[in-house]
FIGULUM-912385 format. One record per residue (C-alpha): residue number from 1; x, y, z. Coordinates in nm, 4 decimals, padded with zeros to 6 digits. Example, Ala and Ser with C-alpha at 12.3 -4.5 7.8 and 13.67 -1.06 7.14 Angstrom:
<sites>
pos;X;Y;Z
1;01.2300;-00.4500;00.7800
2;01.3670;-00.1060;00.7140
</sites>
This chain:
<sites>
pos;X;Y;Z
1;18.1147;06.8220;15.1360
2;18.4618;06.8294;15.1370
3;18.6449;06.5142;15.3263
4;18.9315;06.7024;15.4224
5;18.6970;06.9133;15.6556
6;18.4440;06.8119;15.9748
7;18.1984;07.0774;15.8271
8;18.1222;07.2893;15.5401
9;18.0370;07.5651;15.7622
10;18.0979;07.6553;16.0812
11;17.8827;07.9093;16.2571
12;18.0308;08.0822;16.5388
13;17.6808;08.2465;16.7748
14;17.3506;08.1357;16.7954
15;17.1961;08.4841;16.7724
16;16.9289;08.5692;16.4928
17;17.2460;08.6143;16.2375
18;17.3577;08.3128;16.3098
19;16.9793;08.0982;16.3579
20;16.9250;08.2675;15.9843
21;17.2420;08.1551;15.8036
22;17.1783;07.7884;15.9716
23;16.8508;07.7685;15.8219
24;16.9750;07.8673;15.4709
25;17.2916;07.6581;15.4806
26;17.1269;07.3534;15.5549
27;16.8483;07.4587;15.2190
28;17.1632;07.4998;15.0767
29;17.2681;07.1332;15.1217
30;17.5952;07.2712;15.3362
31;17.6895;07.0220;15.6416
32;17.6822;07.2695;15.8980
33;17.7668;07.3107;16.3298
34;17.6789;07.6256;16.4948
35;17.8554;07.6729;16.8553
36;17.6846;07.8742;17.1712
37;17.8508;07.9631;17.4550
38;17.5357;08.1310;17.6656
39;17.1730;08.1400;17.5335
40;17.0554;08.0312;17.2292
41;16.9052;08.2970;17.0417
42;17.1453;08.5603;17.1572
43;17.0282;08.9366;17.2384
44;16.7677;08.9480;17.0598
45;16.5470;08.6289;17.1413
46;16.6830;08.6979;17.4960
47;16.7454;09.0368;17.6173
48;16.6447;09.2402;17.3367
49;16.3652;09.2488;17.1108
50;16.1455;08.9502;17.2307
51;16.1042;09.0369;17.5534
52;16.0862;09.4341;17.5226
53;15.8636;09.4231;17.3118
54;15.6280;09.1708;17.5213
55;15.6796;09.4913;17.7773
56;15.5492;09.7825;17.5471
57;15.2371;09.5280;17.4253
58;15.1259;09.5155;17.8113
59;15.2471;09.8478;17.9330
60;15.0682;09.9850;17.5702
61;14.7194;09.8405;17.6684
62;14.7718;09.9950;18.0043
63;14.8053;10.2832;17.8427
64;14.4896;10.2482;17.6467
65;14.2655;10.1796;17.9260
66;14.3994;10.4209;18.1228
67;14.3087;10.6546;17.8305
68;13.9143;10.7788;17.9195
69;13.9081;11.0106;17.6673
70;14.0369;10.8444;17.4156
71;13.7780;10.4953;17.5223
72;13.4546;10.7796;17.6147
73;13.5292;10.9073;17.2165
74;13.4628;10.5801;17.1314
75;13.1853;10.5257;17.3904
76;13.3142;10.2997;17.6008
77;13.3541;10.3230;17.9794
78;13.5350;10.1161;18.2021
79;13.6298;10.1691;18.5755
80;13.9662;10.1062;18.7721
81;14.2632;09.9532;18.5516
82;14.5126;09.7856;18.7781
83;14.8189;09.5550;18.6705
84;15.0603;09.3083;18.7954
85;15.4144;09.3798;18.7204
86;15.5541;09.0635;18.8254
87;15.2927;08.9048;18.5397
88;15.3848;09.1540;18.3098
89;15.7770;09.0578;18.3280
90;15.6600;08.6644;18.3510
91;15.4821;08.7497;18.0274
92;15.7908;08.8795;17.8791
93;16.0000;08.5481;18.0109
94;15.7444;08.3421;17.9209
95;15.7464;08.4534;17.5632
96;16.1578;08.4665;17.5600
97;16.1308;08.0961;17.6709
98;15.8694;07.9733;17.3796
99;16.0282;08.1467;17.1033
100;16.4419;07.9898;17.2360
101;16.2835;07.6952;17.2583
102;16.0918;07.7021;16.8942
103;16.4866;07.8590;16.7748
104;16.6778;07.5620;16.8968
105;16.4064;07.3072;16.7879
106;16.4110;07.4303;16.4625
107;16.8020;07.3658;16.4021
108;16.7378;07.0026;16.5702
109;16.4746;06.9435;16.3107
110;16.7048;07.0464;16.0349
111;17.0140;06.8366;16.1616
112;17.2224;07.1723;16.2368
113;17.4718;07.0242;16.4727
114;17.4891;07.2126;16.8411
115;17.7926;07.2652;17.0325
116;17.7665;07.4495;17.3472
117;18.0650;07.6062;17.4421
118;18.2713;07.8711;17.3516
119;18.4172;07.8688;17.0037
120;18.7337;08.0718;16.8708
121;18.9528;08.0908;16.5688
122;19.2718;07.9044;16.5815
123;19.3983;07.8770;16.2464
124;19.2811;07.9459;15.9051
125;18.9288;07.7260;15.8744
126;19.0279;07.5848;16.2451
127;18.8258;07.6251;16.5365
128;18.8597;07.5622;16.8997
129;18.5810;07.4914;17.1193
130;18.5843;07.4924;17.4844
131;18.2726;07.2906;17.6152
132;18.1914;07.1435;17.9826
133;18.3353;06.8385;17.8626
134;18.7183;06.9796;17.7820
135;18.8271;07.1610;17.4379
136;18.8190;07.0122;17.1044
137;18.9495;07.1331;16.7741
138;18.7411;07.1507;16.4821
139;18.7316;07.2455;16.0837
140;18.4898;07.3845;15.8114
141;18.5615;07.4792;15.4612
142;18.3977;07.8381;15.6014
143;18.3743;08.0222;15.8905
144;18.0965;08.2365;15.9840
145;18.1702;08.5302;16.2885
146;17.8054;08.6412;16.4650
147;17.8990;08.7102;16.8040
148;17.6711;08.9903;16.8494
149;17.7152;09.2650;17.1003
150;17.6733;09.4087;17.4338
151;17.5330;09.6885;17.6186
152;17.7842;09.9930;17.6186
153;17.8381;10.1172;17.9829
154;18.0484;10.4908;17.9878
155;18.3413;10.5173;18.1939
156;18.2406;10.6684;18.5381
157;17.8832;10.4704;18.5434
158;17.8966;10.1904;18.7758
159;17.6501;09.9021;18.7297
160;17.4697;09.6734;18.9779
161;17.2345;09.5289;18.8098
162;16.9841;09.6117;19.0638
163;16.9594;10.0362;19.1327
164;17.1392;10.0870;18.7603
165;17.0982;09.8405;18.4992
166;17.1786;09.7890;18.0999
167;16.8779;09.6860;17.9144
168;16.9788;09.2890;17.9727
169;16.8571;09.3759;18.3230
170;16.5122;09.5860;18.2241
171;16.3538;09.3487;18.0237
172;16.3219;09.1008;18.3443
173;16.1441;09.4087;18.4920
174;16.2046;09.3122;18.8451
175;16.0975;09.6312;18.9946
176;15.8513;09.9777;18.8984
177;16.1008;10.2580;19.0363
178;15.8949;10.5411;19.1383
179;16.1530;10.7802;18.9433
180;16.3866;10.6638;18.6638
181;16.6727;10.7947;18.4915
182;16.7138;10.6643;18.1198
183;17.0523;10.7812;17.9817
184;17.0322;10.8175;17.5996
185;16.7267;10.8943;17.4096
186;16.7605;10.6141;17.1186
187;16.5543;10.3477;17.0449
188;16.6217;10.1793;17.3726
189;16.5856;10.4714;17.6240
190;16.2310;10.5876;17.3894
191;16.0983;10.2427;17.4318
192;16.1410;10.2018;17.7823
193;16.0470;10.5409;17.8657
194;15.6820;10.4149;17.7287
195;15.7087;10.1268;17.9197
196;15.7985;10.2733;18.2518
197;15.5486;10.5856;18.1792
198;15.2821;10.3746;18.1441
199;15.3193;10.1329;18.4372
200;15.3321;10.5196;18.6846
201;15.7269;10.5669;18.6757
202;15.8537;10.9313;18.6567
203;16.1458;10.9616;18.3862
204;16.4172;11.1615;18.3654
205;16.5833;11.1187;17.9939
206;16.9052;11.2720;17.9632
207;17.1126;11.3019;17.6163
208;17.4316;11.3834;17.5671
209;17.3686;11.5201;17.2249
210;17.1796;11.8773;17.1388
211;16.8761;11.7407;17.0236
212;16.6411;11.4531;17.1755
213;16.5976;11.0987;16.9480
214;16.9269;11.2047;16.7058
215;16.9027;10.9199;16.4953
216;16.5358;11.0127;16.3863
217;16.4879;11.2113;16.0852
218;16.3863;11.5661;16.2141
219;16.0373;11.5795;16.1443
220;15.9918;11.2438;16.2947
221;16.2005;11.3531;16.6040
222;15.9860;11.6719;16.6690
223;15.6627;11.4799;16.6272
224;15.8125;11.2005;16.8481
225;15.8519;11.4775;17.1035
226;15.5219;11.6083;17.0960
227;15.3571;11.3386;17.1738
228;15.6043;11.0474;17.3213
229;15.7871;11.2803;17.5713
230;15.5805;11.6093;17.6271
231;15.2474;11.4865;17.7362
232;15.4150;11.2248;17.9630
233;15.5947;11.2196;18.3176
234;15.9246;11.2769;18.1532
235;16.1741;11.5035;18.2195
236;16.4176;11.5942;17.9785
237;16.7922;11.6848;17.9209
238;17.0044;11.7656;17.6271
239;17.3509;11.8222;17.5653
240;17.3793;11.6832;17.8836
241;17.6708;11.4356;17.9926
242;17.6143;11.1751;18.3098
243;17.9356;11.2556;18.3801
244;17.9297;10.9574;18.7193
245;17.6384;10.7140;18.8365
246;17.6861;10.5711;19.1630
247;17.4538;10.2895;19.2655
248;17.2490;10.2899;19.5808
249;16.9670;10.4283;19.7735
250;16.9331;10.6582;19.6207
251;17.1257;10.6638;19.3039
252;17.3003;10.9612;19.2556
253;17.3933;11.1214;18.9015
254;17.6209;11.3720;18.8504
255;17.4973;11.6013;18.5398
256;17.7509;11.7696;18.3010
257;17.8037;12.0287;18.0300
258;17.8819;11.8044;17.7258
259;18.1301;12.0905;17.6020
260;18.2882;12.2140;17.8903
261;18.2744;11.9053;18.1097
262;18.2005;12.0823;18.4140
263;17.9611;11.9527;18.6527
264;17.5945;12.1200;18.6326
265;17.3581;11.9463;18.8684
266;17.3429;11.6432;19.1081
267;17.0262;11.3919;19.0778
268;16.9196;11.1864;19.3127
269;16.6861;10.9135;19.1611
270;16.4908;10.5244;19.2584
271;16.7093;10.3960;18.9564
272;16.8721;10.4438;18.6097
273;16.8763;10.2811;18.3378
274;17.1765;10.3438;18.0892
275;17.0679;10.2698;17.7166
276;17.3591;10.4458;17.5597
277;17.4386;10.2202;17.3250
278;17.5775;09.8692;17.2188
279;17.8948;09.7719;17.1422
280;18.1190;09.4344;16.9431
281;18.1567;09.0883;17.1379
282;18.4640;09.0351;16.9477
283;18.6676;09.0213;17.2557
284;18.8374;08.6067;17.2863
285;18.7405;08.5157;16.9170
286;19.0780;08.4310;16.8127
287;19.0735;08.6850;16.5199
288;19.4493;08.7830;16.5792
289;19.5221;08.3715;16.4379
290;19.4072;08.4746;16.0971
291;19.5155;08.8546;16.0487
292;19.1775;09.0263;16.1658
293;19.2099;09.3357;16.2507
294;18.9087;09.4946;16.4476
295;18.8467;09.8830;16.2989
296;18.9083;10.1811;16.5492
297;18.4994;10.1087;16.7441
298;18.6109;09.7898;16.7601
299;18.4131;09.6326;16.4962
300;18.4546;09.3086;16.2527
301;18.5734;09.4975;15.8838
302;18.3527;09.3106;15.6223
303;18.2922;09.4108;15.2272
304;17.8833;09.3987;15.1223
305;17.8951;08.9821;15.0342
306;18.0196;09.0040;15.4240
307;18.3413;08.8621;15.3423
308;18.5901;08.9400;15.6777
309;18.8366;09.2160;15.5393
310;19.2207;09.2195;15.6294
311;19.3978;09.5336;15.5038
312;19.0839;09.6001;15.2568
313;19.0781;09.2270;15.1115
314;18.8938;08.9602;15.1989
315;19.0230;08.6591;15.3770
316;18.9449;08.3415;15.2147
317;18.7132;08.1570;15.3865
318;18.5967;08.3536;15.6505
319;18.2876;08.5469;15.7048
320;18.0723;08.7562;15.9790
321;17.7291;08.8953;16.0566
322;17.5681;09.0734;16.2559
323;17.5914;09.3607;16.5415
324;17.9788;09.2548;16.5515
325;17.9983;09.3954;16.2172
326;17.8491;09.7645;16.3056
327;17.6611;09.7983;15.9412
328;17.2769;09.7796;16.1104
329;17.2741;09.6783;16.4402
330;16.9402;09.5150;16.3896
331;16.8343;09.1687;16.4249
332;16.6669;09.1479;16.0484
333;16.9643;09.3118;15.9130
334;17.1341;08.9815;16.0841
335;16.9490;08.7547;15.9413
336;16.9780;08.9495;15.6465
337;17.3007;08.9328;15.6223
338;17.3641;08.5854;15.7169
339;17.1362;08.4891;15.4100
340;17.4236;08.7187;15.2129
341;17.6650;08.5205;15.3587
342;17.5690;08.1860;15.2742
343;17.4698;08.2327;14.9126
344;17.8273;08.3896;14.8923
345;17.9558;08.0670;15.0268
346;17.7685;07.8601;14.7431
347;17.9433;08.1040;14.5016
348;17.6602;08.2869;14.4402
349;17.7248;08.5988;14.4404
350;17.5374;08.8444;14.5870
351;17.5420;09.1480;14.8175
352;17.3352;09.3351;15.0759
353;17.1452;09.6507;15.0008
354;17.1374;09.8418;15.3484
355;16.9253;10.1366;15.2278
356;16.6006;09.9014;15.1890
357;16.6654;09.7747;15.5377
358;16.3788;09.9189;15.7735
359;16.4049;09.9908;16.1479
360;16.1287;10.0752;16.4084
361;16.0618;10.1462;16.7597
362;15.7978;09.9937;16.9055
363;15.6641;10.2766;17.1076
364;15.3187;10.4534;17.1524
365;15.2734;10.5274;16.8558
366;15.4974;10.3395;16.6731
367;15.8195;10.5214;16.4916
368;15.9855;10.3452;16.1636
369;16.2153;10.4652;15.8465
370;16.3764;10.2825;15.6120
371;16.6583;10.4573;15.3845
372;16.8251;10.8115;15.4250
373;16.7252;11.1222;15.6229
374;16.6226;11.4005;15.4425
375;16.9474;11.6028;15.5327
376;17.1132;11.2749;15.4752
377;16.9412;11.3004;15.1330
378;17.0418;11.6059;15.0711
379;17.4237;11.5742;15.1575
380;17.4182;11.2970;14.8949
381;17.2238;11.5025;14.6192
382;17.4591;11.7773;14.6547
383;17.7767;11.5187;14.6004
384;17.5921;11.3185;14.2772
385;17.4534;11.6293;14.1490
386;17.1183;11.5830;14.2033
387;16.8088;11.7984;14.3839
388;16.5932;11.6460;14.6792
389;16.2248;11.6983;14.7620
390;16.0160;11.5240;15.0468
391;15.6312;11.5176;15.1090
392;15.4286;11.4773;15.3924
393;15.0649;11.3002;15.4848
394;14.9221;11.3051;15.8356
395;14.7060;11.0194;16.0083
396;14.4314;11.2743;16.0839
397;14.3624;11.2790;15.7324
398;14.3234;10.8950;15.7029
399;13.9783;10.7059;15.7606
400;14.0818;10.4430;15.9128
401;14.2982;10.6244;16.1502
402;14.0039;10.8858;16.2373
403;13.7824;10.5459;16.3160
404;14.0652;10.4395;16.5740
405;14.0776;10.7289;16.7031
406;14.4818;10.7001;16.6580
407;14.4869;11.0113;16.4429
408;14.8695;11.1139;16.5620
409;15.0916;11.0632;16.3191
410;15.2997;11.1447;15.9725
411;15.4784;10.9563;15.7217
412;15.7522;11.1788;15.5055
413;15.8926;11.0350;15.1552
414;16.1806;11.1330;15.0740
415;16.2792;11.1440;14.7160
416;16.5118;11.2636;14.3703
417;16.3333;11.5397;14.1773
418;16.4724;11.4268;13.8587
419;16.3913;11.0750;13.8459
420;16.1876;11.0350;14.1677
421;16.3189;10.7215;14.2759
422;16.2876;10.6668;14.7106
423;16.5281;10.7636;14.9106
424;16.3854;10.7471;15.1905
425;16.0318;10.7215;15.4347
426;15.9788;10.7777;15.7744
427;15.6487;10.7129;15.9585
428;15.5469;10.8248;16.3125
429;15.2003;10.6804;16.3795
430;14.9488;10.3842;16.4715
431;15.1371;10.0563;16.3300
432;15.3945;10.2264;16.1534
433;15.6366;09.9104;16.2506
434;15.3864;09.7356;15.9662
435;15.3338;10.0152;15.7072
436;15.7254;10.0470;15.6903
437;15.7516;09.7237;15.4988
438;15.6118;09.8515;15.2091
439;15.8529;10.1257;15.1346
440;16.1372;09.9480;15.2243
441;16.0208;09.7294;14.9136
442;16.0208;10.0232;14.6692
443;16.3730;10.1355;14.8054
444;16.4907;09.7802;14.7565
445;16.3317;09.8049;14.3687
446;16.4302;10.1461;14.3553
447;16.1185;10.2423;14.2932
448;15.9967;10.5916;14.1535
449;15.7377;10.8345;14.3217
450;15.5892;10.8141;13.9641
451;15.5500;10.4397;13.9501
452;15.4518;10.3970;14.3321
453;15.1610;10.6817;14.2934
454;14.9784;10.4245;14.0667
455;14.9455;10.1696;14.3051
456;14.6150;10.0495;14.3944
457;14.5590;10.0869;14.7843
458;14.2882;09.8969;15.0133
459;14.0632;10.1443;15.1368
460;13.9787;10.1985;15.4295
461;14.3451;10.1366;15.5855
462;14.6513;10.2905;15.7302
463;14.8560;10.2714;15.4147
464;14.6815;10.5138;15.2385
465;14.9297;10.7683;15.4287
466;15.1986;10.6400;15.2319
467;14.9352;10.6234;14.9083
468;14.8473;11.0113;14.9417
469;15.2401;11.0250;14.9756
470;15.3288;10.8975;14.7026
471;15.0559;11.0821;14.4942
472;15.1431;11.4166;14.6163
473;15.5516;11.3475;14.5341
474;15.4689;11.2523;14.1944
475;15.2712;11.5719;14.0967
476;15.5833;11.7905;14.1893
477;15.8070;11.5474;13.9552
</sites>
């Protein structure tokens, strides 16, 4: 450590991105403080993935019993299912509390030094710190951003945390609204559109793009609608704008035109929930003190080693993480990064490969991808010169899927015809949040279709999907 400093590094958010670099600075021998102004853990441990996805394990066996056919294929019969949705949510909490309290005791047990407060940049390698106890002024040799992010609210939506909520308010699942609006059909509206659905709620999804689930490769998407939206109480809209939201009994909607603006349709609904989005807490960090400027969304400009970027070059010293930085909003890709980050900081340099990071949505059945689209594929092939192909394998070809009776389902491989390397895969079926791992490991290798199609396979399992996949790809190299 360097006298002249307090710390060797200074981390700025206790989120995931931040909980990740702590852990690696301290193997890395740095001396290091992280500062937290609200909950340790951030979005994620708190409001985000922890305790939705506590939700959709409840709501999903819900959803399984509720199933007969599904249980009388297998021969099994049960009566009445019934729930508790105030043990459900307490579930949820109770599972947000373990896993904060496993987080903080984990930097303790390292000697990562805790300051609770909130912390700002006040001068190159300088940070202030406002705590209960007054404000006090300290220094690191680096600097590490990962404020994270909140929900994104449109303008004319009013919240109230009570009729219409963000998804910080959903996950404490405080009431079952007999009909729900979920603006935005992402990973956030598709997830809680399972939960809701399966706990008796009527949805109403409405999307302001043309097409339902836009982020999903297109094959995924129209899969995803067959048999995540179609079969279920939801209602659907597309291209459709929620122009105002007003809270209340009941809440009322105004519906728009997304091109022309003008007003369509008035709902009147229990409750919405608006999942359109997140956006950068980089609002009071001081940036201004050391040159930062945010790009046009708002975002924290940072080069692949996650260096912060002022005018294109990195300033000295200062680094950042995270959802602020608007690469992957993703907790792994966080932690990922933070990882990035600290090696960087030991002047070891390395940088982050965001094609091999996977995503998934934890619905019934499970979505996941990792690398490009196929038409994002294809837009790249046609500027390096090269041709695409894809392949696809269904579940209800798989053995192991036809004995869970989960046979719903594809996974697509995406890859170059001339050298077959990955480019991308995208799986819609029975633990595809799992299977996904393994092709985001040949995209991080940059793996071939040729090499990958001589891998030996456990039989019977799920991943001979991606197996068959990879088989069928290499015969058309």
């Amino acid at each position: 450590m360097n006298d002249s400093f307090d710390y060797d590094l200074i981390i700025i958010g206790a989120g995931v991105g931040g909980h990740g670099a702590a852990l690696h600075a301290v193997k890395c021998g740095l001396k290091t403080a992280i500062i937290e102004a609200k909950d340790m853990g951030g979005t994620c441990v708190n409001r985000g993935c922890i305790p939705s996805k506590a939700l959709l394990a409840a709501s999903g066996r819900v959803r399984e019993l509720h199933d007969t056919h599904h249980l009388d294929n297998l021969g099994i019969h049960i009566g009445g299912v019934t729930f508790n949705r105030q043990a459900i949510a307490d579930h949820a909490t109770n599972l947000v509390d373990k896993i904060r309290g496993d987080l903080t005791n984990s930097l303790k047990r390292l000697k990562v030094e805790t300051i609770r407060g909130w912390g700002k940049l006040v001068a190159p390698q300088k940070v202030s710190v406002i705590t209960e106890n007054g404000e006090q002024t300290i220094t690191a040799k680096d600097i590490l951003l990962c404020p994270g992010s909140v929900p994104f609210v449109p303008p004319g939506i009013e919240i109230d945390h009570k009729t219409v909520f963000t998804s910080d308010d959903a996950v404490r699942l405080e009431t079952l609204p007999k009909w729900i609006a979920i603006i935005g059909s992402g990973y956030i509206g598709l997830e809680f559109s399972d939960v809701y659905t399966a706990l008796g709620c009527e949805v109403t999804m409405i999307e302001a793009l043309d097409n339902l689930m836009p982020g999903f490769d297109p094959d995924i998407a129209k899969i995803a609608k067959r048999v995540l939206i179609d079969p279920r109480d939801i209602e659907t809209y597309v291209g459709t704008l929620a122009k105002s939201i007003k809270p209340g009994s009941p809440v009322t909607i105004e519906l728009a035109d997304m091109k022309t603006k003008e007003t369509t349709e008035v709902l009147e609904v229990d409750a919405c929930l608006v999942a359109t989005g997140r956006i950068p807490a980089t609002k009071n960090l001081g940036l201004e003190s050391v040159g930062v400027d945010l790009d046009r969304r708002g975002f924290i400009p940072v080069d692949d080693r996650m260096a912060v970027l002022s005018n294109g070059e990195p300033i000295p010293h200062l680094w950042a993480v995270g959802d602020a930085t608007g690469k992957m909003m993703l907790a792994h890709a966080a932690s990922g990064q933070g990882v990035i980050a600290v090696e960087n900081i030991c002047d070891r340099p390395k940088t982050i490969d965001y094609r091999s990071i996977p995503a998934a949505a934890f619905t019934h059945p499970e979505i996941s991808y990792v690398g490009l689209s196929e038409p994002a594929a294809k837009e790249l092939g046609q500027q390096d010169g090269f041709e695409v192909a894809s392949v696809k394998t269904y579940f209800k070809g798989n053995s192991k899927a036809l004995a869970e009776g989960e046979t719903e389902g594809m996974a697509k491989v995406v890859y170059r015809k001339d050298t077959g390397e990955v480019l991308g895969v995208h799986i819609i079926g029975i633990h595809a949040s799992d299977l996904i791992q393994e092709a985001a490991n040949a995209i991080a290798e940059r793996q071939s279709v040729q090499n990958l199609a001589f891998n030996v396979h456990t039989h019977p399992t799920l991943s001979e999907v991606l197996d068959e996949a990879y088989k069928r790809a290499e015969v058309s190299c």
